[in-house]
C-alpha positions in Angstrom: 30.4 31.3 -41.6 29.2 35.1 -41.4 29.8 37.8 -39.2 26.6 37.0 -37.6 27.1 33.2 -36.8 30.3 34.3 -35.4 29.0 37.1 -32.9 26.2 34.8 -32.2 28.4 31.8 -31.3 30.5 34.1 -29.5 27.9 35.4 -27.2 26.1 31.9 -26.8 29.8 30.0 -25.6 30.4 32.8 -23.8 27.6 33.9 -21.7 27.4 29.9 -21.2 30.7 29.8 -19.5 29.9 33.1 -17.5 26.9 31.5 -16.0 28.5 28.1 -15.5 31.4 29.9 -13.8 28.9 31.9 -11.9 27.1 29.0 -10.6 29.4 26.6 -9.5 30.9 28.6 -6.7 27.3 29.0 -5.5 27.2 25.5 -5.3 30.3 24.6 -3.6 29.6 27.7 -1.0 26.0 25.8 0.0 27.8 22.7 0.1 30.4 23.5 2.3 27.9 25.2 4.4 26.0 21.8 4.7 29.1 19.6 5.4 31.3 22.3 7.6 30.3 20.0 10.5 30.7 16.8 9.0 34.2 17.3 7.8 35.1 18.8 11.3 33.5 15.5 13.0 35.3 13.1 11.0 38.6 15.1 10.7 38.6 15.2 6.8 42.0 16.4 5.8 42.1 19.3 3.8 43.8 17.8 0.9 41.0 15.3 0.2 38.4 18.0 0.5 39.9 19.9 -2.1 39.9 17.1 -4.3 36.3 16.5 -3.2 35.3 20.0 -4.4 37.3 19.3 -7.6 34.9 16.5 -8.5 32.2 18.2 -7.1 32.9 20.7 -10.2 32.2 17.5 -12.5 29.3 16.2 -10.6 27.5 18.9 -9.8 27.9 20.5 -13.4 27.2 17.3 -15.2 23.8 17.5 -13.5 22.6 21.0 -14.0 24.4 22.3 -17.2 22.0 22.4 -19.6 19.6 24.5 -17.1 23.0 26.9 -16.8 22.7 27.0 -20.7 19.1 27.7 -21.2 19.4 30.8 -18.9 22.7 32.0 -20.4 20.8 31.7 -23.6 17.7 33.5 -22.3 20.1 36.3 -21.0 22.2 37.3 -23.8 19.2 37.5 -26.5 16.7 39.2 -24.5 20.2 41.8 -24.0 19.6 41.8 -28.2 16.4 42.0 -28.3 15.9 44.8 -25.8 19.1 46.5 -27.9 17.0 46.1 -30.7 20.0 44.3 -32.2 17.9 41.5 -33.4 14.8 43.6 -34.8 17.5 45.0 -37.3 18.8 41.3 -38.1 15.1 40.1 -38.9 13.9 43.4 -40.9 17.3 43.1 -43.0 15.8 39.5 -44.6 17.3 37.3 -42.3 14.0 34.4 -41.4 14.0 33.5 -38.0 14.6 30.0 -38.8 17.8 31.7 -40.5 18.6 33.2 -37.1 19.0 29.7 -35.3 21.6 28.1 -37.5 24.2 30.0 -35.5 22.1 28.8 -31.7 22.4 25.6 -33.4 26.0 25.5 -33.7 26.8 26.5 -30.3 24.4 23.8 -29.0 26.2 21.3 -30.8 29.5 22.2 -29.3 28.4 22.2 -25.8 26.4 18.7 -26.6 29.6 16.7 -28.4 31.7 18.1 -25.3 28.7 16.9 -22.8 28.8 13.3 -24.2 32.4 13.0 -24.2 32.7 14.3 -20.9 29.8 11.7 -19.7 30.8 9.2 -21.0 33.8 9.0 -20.4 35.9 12.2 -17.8 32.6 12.7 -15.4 32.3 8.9 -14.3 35.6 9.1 -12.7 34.8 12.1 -10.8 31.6 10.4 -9.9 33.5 7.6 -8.4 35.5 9.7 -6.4 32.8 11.8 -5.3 30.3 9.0 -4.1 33.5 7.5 -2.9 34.4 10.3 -0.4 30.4 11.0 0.4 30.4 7.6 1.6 33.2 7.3 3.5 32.7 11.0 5.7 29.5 12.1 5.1 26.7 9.3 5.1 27.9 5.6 4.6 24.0 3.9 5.0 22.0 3.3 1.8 24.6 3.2 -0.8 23.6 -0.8 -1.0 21.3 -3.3 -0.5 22.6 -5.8 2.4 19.5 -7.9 3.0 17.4 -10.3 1.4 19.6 -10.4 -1.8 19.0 -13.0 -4.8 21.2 -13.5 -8.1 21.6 -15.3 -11.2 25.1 -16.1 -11.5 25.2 -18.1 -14.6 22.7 -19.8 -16.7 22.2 -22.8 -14.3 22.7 -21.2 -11.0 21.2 -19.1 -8.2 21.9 -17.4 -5.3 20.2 -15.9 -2.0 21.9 -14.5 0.9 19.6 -13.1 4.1 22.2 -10.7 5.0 25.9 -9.1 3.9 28.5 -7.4 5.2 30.2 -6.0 3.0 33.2 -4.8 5.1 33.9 -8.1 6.4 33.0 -9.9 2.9 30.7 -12.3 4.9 26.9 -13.2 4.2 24.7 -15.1 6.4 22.3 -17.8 5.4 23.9 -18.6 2.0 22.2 -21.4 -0.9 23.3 -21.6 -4.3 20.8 -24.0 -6.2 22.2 -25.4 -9.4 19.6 -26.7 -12.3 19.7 -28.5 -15.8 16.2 -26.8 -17.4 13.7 -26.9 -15.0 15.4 -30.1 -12.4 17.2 -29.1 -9.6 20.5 -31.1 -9.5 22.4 -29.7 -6.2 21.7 -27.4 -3.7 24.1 -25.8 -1.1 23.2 -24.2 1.7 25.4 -22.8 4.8 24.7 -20.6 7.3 27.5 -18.1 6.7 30.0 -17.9 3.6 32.9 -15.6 3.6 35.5 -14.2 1.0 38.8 -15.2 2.5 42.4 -15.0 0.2 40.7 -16.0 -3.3 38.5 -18.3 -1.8 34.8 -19.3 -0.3 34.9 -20.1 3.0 31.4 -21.5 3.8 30.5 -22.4 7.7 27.8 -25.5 8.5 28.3 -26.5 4.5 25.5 -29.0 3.4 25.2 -30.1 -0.3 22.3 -32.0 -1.4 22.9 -34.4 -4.7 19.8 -35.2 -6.6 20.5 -38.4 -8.9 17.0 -39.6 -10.0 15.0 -40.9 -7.4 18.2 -40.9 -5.1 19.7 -37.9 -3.0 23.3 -37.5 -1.2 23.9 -35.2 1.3 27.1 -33.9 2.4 27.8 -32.0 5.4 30.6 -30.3 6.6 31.7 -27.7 9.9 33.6 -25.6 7.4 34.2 -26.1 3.6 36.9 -24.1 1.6 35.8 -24.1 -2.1 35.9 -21.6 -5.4 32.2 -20.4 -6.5 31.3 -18.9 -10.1 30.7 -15.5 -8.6 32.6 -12.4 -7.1 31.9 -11.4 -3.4 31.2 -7.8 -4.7 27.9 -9.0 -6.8 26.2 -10.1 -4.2 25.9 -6.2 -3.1 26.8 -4.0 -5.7 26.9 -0.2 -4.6 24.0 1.8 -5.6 25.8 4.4 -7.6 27.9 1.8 -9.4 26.8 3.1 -13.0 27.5 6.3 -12.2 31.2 5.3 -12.4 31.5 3.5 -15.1 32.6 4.6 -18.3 30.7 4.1 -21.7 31.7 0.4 -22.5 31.6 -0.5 -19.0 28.5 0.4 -18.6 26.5 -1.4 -21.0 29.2 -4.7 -19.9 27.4 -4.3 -16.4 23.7 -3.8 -17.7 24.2 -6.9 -20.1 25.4 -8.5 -16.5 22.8 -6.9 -14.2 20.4 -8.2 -16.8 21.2 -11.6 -17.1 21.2 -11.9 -13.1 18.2 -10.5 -12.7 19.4 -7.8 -10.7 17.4 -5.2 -8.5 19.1 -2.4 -9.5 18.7 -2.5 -13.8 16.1 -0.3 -13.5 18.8 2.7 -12.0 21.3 1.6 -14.2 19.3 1.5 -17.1 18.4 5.0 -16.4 21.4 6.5 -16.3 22.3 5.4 -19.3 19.4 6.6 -21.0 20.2 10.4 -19.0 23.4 10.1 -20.4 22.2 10.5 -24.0 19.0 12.8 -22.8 20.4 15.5 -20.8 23.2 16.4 -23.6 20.3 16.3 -25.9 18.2 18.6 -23.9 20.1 21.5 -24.8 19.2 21.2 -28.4 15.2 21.9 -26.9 16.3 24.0 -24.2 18.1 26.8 -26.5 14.9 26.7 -28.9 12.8 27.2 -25.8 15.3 30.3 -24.7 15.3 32.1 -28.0 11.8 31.4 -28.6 11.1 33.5 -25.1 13.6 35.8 -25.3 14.0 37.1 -28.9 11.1 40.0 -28.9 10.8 43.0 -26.3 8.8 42.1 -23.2 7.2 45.0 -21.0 9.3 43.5 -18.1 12.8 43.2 -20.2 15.3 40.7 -19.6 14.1 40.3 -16.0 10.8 39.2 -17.4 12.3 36.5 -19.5 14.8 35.3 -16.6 11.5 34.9 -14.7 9.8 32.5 -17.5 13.4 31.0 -17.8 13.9 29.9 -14.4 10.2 28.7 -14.0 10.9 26.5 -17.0 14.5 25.4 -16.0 12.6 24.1 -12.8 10.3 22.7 -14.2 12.7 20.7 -16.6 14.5 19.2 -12.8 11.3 19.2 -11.0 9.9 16.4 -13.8 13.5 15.0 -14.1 13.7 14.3 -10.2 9.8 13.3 -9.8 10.7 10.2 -13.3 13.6 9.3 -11.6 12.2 8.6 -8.3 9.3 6.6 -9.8 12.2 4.5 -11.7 13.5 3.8 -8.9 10.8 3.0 -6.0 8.5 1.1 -9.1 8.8 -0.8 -12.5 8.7 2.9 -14.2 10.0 2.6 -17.3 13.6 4.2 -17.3 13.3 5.3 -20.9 9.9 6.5 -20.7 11.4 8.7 -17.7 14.7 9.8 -19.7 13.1 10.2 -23.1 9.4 11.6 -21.9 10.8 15.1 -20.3 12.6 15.3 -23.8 9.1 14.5 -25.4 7.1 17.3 -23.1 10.0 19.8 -23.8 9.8 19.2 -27.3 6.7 19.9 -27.5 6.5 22.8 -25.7 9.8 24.1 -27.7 7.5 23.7 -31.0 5.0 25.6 -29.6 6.7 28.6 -28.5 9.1 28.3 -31.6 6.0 28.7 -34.0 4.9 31.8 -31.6 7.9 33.6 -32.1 8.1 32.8 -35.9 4.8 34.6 -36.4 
């Protein structure tokens, strides 16, 4: 490695952790500010808000890093380019394409740690952060309680009209069990409730198909063990955000199967969890493209076209994942297409700048 790849990679780490040190506080300040009341109204003890800023850290920079990179990038090679510094690195012989080996480098450091981090340290943090945003600061809409249908296995199905999930009880329960295309039994009760290990189900009728014949049984109150946990019949929104590489794709082979509501988020965010890492590889050719000749306006000028982009990058991000989300948008068309349009425009600009 030369003398150049080193001061490059130098700058590019550290300017990166600059800006992401930078940052952060910013974000925890304008948190605060929003939640200040909320943590006073609900008596949050300071102990637990500290660990709540603590995961924030991880939550909030798993989200927004690669934009924090792509302006650290934009801001410490417009600083060489208005130094001149790299005019005297390209008229010495060294191509342009030359000159990215060392941006390419840093990029992949930053993207190997991302993934890790992902994958496997940030889903904790997410846990603990939905956890505690649930608990003191809005505890509506991190499930669906109504109206909710499952496949449990290959032969049976669920539907429940309503669920509480702090008193593990549903309301208006049937489980239909088939053989192909012929219903054999169908249960029905108007509550069923998770009670030491077992189903308790209230007004329990079973209906027995044999042929042409039918049995019904009917009891007040039937104790009996189902093929299902309590917890699937409302699984909490942000459930893949906690989940760690390998238990992630265990639940989207699951949510699959049972035809869940929710594959579609899931699915997404383990497509964003390859895609944003990746991003920085398009994001840095984007910075140095923009950044690596003299603009009448200097650095400021490129901070300007750098912020535009980087919201632009969150603006298309948000817009996919909402679409995802409220329709049958296809999650990797939303993950992978910003990636696609990026590209694109990195290629465009990168050809510029070579000429």
């Amino acid at each position: 490695m030369k003398i150049l790849d080193k001061y490059i990679i130098k700058k590019y780490l550290g300017t990166f952790l600059i800006m992401f040190g930078l940052f952060i506080p910013i974000g925890i300040m304008v948190d605060f500010a929003e939640k200040i009341d909320k943590f006073r109204e609900n008596e949050v003890p300071g102990d637990q808000i500290l660990s709540y800023y603590i995961d924030f850290i991880w939550y909030f920079g798993s989200q927004l890093y690669p934009v924090f990179l792509f302006l650290a990038v934009i801001w410490f090679t417009s600083r060489l380019a208005n130094n001149t510094e790299l005019t005297a690195i390209l008229s010495s012989g060294v191509s342009f394409q030359r000159l990215m080996k060392p941006y390419f480098i840093s990029s992949s450091i930053v993207v190997v740690f991302a993934l890790i981090s992902v994958m496997f340290i940030v889903p904790k943090s997410n846990k603990n952060f939905n956890e505690f945003t649930s608990e003191y600061i809005k505890s509506e809409d991190v499930r669906k309680t109504s109206r909710l249908f499952k496949q449990i296995n290959e032969n049976e199905f669920i539907y429940i009209s309503s669920y509480d999930p702090k008193r593990f009880r549903g309301f208006d329960f049937t489980l239909e069990n088939f053989n192909g295309n012929k219903l054999n039994h169908k249960i029905s009760a108007s509550n069923i409730r998770w009670d030491d290990s077992i189903f308790r189900l209230t007004n329990y009728v079973k209906r027995t198909i044999f042929d042409d014949k039918e049995i019904i049984e009917r009891f007040t109150r039937k104790d009996t063990l189902l093929d299902f946990d309590i917890e699937d019949l409302a699984p909490l929104n942000y459930v893949a955000e906690t989940l760690n590489f390998f238990e992630l794709n265990n639940l989207i082979r699951y949510e699959k199967r049972a035809g869940s509501p929710l594959i579609n988020s899931h699915l997404l965010v383990r497509h964003k969890r390859y895609t944003i890492p990746l991003s920085c590889f398009i994001l840095t050719i984007i910075a140095v493209s923009v950044s690596s000749f003299k603009r009448r306006g200097g650095t400021g000028s490129n901070l300007a076209i750098g912020v535009a982009l980087g919201f632009l990058f969150i603006f298309l991000d948000k817009i996919l994942g909402v679409l995802v989300l409220k329709s049958n948008f296809s999650p990797a068309v939303a993950s992978w297409g910003i990636l696609l349009i990026f590209l694109t425009i990195a290629l465009i600009l990168l050809r510029k700048a070579i000429r």
